[in-house]
N, C-alpha and C positions, 0 to 999 in steps of 0.2 A: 470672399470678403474683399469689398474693395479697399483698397493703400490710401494711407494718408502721406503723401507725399512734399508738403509745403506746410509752412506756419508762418503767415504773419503775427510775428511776436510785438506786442506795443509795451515795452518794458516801461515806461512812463508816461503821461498825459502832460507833464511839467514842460514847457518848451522856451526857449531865449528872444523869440519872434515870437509875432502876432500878425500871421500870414491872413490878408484876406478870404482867404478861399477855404479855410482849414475845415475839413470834414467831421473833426474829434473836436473842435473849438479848446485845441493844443492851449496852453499856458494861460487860459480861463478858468478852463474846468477842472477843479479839485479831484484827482484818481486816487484811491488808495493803489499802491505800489507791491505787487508780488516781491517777494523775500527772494534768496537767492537758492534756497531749497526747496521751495514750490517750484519756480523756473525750471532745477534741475527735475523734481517729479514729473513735471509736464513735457519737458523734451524727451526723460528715457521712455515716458507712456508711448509720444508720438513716434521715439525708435520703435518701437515694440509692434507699431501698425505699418512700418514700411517709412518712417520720416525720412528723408535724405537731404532738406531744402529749408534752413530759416531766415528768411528776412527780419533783422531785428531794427526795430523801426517805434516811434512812439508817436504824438510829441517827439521830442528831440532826445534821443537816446544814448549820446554823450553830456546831460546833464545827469545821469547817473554815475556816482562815485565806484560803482562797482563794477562798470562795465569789461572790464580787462577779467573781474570773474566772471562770468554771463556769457563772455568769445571763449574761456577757457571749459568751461561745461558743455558750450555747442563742440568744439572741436574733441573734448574726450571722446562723445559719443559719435566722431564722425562725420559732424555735418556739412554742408555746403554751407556758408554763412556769408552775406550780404549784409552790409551796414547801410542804413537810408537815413541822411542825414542831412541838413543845412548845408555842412560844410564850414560852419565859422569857428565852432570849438575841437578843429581838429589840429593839431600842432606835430610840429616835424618826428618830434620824441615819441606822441602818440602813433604816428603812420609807423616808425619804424619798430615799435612795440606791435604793432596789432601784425604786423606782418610776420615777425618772429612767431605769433602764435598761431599764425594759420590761415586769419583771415582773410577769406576768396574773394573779395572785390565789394566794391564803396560804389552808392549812386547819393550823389548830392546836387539838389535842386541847383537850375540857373535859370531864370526867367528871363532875362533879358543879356544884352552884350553891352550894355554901358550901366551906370547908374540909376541915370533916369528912370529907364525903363523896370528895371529890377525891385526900384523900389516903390513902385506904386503897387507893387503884392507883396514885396515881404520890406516892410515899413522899417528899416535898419538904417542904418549910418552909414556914409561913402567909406570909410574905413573899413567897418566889417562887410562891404561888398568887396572891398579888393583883398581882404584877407579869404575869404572865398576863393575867388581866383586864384589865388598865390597858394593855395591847398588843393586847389584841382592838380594844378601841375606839378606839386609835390606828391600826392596820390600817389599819378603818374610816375616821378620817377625812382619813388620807390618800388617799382612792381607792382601794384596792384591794375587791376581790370576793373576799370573805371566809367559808371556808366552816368550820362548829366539827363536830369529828369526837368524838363519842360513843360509848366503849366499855360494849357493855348487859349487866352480869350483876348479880348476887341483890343486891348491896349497895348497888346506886344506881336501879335498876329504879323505887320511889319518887319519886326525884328525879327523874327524864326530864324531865317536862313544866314545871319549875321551868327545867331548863336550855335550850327548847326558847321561854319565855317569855322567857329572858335574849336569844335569838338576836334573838328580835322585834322585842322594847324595841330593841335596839342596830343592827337593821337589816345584821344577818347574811345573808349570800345565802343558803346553806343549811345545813340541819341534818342531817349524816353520822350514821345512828347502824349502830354494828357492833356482832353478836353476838359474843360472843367465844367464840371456838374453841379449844379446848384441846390446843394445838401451843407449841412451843417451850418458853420459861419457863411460858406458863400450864400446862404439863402438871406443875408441881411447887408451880403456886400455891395459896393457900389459897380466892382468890375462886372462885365458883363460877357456870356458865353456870345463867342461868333458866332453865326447862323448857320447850322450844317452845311445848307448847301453852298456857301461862302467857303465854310471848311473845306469840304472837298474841293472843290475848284481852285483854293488854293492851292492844296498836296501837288495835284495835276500839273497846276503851271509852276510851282515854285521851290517842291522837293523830290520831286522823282529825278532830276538831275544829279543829286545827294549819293542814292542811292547805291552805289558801285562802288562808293568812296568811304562810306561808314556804315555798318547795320543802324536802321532807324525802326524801331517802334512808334506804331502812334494808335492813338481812338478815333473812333467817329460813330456818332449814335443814330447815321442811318446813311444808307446803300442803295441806289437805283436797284427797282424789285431785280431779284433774280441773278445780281452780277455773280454776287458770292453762290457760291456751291459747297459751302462750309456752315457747322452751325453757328447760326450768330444770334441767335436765345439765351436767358440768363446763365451764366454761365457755371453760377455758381449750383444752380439747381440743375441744369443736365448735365453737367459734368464732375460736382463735388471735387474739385482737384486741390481744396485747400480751405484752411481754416484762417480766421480773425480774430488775435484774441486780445482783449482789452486789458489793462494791469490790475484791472478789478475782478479778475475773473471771468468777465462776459465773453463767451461764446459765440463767434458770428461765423456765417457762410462768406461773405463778403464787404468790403469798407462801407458801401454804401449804407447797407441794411446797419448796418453797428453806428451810420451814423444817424441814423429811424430810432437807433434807442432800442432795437426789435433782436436781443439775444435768445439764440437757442436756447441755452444752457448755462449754470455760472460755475466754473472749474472747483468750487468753495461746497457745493453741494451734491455735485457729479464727478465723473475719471473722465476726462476726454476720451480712454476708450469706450468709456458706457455712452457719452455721445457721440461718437462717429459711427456708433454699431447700432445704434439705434433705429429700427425704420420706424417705428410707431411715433418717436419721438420725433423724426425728421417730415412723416408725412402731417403732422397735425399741424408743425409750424409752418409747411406752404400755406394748409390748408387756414391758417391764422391768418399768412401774407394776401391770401388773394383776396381778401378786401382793400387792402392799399393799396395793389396793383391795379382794381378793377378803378379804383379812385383816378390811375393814371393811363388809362386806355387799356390797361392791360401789362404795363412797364412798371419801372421802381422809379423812374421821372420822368415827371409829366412835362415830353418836351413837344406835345402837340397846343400845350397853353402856353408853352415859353416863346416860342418862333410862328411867325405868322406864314406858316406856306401852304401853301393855297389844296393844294392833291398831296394829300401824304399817300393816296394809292398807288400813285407813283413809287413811294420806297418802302425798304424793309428796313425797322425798328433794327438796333443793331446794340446787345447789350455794351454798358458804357466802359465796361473792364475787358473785354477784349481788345488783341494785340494785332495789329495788321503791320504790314511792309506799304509804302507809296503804290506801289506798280497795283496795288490790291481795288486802287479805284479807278485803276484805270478801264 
């Protein structure tokens, strides 16, 4: 029986921002809210299959009043626990409470290294951009292992390596950066994804320098044929290494697909172990997905209508939730 080893928990859809690019269309869309006894049924089921790993993440998951219960039910049972958040409703009292209870480490978005840039995606006030800042580095000198999550399209592309020096300076563990994919709200936004092969060619010249100095994660949704020698197919489907679960109960393999509206299962009608053990149940919903894939060449985004390049035989497709290092394209 394979391990369920990770949970993207989204304990709320409610969020304080109205991020361009939001995949869940955060602090639009109306979620009903798991209780804090369901939470707990869902985490001891996922102990049960091998859990070790939750990111709890929503919407913005410090707009929950119960949060401080929710780290204390991950931590009875164990877990590794990752808070993903903005960064703006965290306050000094909250870091040094969360840390008392165990909390392993905080990633909160930073788009940009000045204002400007920050808030052409997450449309906030200069104020709550530098109360941001002024919570990273408190993070930090609380102890916690702090990681700043990067969203990479045409308007901040620039910026990267300004915000990549701020992680250094302040002694950031790593540096997330995400492509952004044009699902959810970003399929009505005005920002716009770089061009792969733009993206790469950036990495090459402008952060493999980085790289000795901070762990960097980043995406790229396609790879000259051949470079990699790793699998770089959906990830969620050859490798099952994690679940997505929405506050409504909805059941996903991965963010993208949860943001298609395309749930497995709804935790309100099933056990997550009856779904993670399911194969009948898991091989019917490819067998559902491979029409939307077939919709997009065979992908979950159709990035051969998004970008004009000329030979895609040239590359291989490279699913959008995988994690590489700079030196990876090289």
């Amino acid at each position: 029986m394979k391990k369920l080893p990770k949970l993207d928990l989204n304990i709320t859809n409610r969020c304080n921002f109205h991020c361009v690019h939001c995949a869940f269309d955060s602090g639009c869309r109306k979620i009903k809210e798991f209780s804090l006894e369901k939470i707990r049924e869902i985490l001891e089921q996922t102990k049960e299959l091998g859990g070790k790993r939750i990111d709890i993440t929503g919407g913005e998951p410090l707009v929950r009043k119960d949060i401080v219960e929710i780290i204390k039910i991950g931590k009875s049972l164990d877990y590794k626990i990752e808070l993903v958040t903005n960064g703006s409703l965290l306050t000094k009292n909250k870091l040094i409470l969360f840390k008392k209870l165990g909390l392993d480490s905080i990633a909160i978005a930073l788009d940009g290294s000045n204002y400007e840039t920050y808030s052409r995606i997450r449309k906030v006030g200069k104020k709550i951009y530098e109360k941001v800042l002024k919570n990273i580095k408190e993070a930090i000198k609380q102890g916690f292992s702090v990681k700043i999550n990067t969203l990479i399209v045409q308007s901040n592309l620039d910026d990267i390596p300004k915000i990549t020096e701020f992680c250094i300076k302040n002694k950031v563990k790593e540096h997330g950066l995400y492509y952004f994919t044009p699902v959810g709200r970003g399929n009505i936004s005005d920002e716009l994804a770089v061009e792969p092969l733009k993206w790469l060619d950036f990495i090459k010249k402008h952060l493999i320098k980085y790289q000795d100095k901070i762990k960097i994660s980043l995406e790229f949704p396609l790879i000259e044929k051949g470079k990699l020698k790793c699998n770089i197919g959906c990830i969620a489907h050859t490798e099952k290494y994690h679940l997505q679960i929405l506050p409504n109960g909805n059941v996903y393999p991965c963010a993208i697909l949860a943001s298609y509206n395309k749930p497995i299962a709804n935790l309100f009608s099933v056990s997550i172990k009856d779904i993670w053990n399911n194969k009948k149940l898991w091989d019917g919903y490819w067998k559902e997905l491979s029409t939307l894939f077939d919709k997009c060449g065979g992908y979950c985004v159709n990035f051969k209508q998004a970008f004009n390049i000329k030979n895609y035989r040239k590359f291989d497709f490279v699913c959008p939730l995988r994690k590489f290092h700079p030196s990876d394209v090289l």
